[in-house]
C-alpha positions as CSV (number, residue, x, y, z in Angstrom):
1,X,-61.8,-73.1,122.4
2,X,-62.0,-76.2,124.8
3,X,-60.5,-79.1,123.0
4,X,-62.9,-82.0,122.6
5,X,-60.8,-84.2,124.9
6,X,-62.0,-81.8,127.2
7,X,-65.9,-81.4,126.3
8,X,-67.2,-82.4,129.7
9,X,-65.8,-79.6,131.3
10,X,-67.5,-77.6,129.5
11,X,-71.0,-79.5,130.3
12,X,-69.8,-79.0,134.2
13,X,-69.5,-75.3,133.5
14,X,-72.6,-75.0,132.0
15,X,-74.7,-76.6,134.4
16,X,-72.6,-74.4,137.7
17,X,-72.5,-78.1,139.2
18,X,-70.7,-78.0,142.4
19,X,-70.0,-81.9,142.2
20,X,-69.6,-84.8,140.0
21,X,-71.8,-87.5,140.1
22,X,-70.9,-90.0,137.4
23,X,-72.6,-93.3,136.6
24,X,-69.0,-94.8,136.7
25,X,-69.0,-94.0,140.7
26,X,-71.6,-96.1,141.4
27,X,-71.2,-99.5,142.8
28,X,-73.2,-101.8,144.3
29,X,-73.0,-105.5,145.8
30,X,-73.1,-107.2,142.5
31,X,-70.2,-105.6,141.6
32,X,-68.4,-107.1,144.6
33,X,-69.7,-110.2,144.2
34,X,-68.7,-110.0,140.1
35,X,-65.2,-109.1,141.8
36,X,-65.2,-112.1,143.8
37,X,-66.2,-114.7,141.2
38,X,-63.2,-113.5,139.4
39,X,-61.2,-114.5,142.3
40,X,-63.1,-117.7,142.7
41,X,-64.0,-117.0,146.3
42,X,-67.9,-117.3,146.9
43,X,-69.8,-114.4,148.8
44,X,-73.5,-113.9,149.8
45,X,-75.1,-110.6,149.5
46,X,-75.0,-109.6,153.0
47,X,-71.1,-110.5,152.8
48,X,-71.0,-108.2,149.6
49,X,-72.5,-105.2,151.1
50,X,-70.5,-105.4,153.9
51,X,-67.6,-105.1,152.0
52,X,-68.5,-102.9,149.6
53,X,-69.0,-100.5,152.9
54,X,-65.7,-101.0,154.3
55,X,-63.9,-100.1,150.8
56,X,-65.9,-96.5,151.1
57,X,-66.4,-96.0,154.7
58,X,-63.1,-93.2,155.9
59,X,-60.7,-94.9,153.3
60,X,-57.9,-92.3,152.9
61,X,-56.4,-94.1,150.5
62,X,-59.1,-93.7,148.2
63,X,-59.9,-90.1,148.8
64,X,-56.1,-89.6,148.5
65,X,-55.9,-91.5,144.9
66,X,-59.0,-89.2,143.8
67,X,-57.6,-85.6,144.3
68,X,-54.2,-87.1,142.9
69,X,-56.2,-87.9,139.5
70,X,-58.0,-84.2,139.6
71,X,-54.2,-82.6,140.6
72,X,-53.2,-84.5,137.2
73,X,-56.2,-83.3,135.2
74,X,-55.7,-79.5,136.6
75,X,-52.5,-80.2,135.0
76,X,-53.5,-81.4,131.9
77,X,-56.5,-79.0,131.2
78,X,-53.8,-76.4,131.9
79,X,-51.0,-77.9,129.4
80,X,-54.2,-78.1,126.7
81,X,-54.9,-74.4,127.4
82,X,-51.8,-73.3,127.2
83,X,-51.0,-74.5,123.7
84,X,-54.2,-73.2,122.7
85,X,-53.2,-69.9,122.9
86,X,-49.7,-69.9,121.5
Protein backbone atom coordinates (compact mmCIF):
# COMPACT_ATOMS: atom_id res chain seq x y z
CA UNK A 1 0.00 0.00 0.00
CA UNK A 2 1.17 3.45 -1.44
CA UNK A 3 1.27 5.97 1.31
CA UNK A 4 -1.07 8.94 0.71
CA UNK A 5 1.96 11.29 0.49
CA UNK A 6 2.33 9.37 -2.41
CA UNK A 7 -1.24 9.06 -4.04
CA UNK A 8 -0.40 10.70 -7.33
CA UNK A 9 1.81 8.05 -8.26
CA UNK A 10 -0.64 5.94 -8.17
CA UNK A 11 -3.00 8.23 -10.51
CA UNK A 12 0.28 8.23 -13.03
CA UNK A 13 0.26 4.46 -12.93
CA UNK A 14 -3.15 4.11 -13.52
CA UNK A 15 -3.54 6.24 -16.42
CA UNK A 16 0.15 4.49 -18.17
CA UNK A 17 1.07 8.36 -18.74
CA UNK A 18 4.39 8.56 -20.16
CA UNK A 19 4.72 12.39 -18.98
CA UNK A 20 3.66 14.84 -16.51
CA UNK A 21 1.86 17.70 -17.40
CA UNK A 22 0.93 19.69 -14.37
CA UNK A 23 -1.06 22.89 -14.10
CA UNK A 24 1.91 24.13 -11.86
CA UNK A 25 4.21 23.96 -15.17
CA UNK A 26 2.48 26.36 -16.91
CA UNK A 27 3.49 29.83 -17.22
CA UNK A 28 2.72 32.51 -19.15
CA UNK A 29 3.70 36.34 -19.64
CA UNK A 30 1.58 37.54 -16.82
CA UNK A 31 3.46 35.63 -14.58
CA UNK A 32 6.60 37.42 -15.69
CA UNK A 33 5.16 40.56 -15.64
CA UNK A 34 3.68 39.62 -11.82
CA UNK A 35 7.48 38.77 -11.32
CA UNK A 36 8.62 42.05 -12.39
CA UNK A 37 6.21 44.27 -10.46
CA UNK A 38 7.59 42.55 -7.47
CA UNK A 39 10.86 43.80 -8.49
CA UNK A 40 9.45 47.17 -9.37
CA UNK A 41 10.85 47.15 -12.79
CA UNK A 42 8.05 47.75 -15.51
CA UNK A 43 7.72 45.34 -18.68
CA UNK A 44 5.33 45.36 -21.68
CA UNK A 45 3.95 42.10 -22.94
CA UNK A 46 6.13 41.65 -25.81
CA UNK A 47 9.15 42.23 -23.25
CA UNK A 48 7.37 39.50 -20.99
CA UNK A 49 7.17 36.88 -23.62
CA UNK A 50 10.46 37.40 -24.62
CA UNK A 51 11.69 36.50 -21.49
CA UNK A 52 9.60 34.09 -20.48
CA UNK A 53 11.14 32.28 -23.78
CA UNK A 54 14.67 32.78 -22.93
CA UNK A 55 14.10 31.22 -19.25
CA UNK A 56 12.78 27.81 -21.17
CA UNK A 57 14.54 27.89 -24.45
CA UNK A 58 17.93 25.14 -24.00
CA UNK A 59 18.37 26.18 -20.24
CA UNK A 60 20.44 23.39 -18.73
CA UNK A 61 20.18 24.69 -15.64
CA UNK A 62 16.67 24.11 -15.43
CA UNK A 63 16.48 20.72 -17.01
CA UNK A 64 19.38 19.88 -14.67
CA UNK A 65 17.40 21.23 -11.34
CA UNK A 66 14.27 18.95 -12.65
CA UNK A 67 15.88 15.44 -12.79
CA UNK A 68 17.76 16.44 -9.46
CA UNK A 69 14.11 16.87 -7.77
CA UNK A 70 12.82 13.38 -9.59
CA UNK A 71 16.57 11.61 -8.38
CA UNK A 72 15.32 12.88 -4.79
CA UNK A 73 11.68 11.64 -5.16
CA UNK A 74 13.03 8.08 -6.62
CA UNK A 75 14.67 8.23 -3.39
CA UNK A 76 12.04 9.00 -1.26
CA UNK A 77 9.26 6.75 -2.85
CA UNK A 78 11.95 4.11 -2.30
CA UNK A 79 12.65 5.06 1.58
CA UNK A 80 8.49 5.03 1.91
CA UNK A 81 8.47 1.52 0.30
CA UNK A 82 10.97 0.22 2.07
CA UNK A 83 9.48 0.81 5.51
CA UNK A 84 6.35 -0.43 4.27
CA UNK A 85 7.39 -3.72 4.06
CA UNK A 86 9.40 -4.18 7.26
Amino acid sequence: MIKPEWAWMNQINQNKMKYYNGTELKWSAEDVMNNAENLSVELNEEEAIDILNATFKDNEHLMELIAEMISDSILTYNALRKNELH
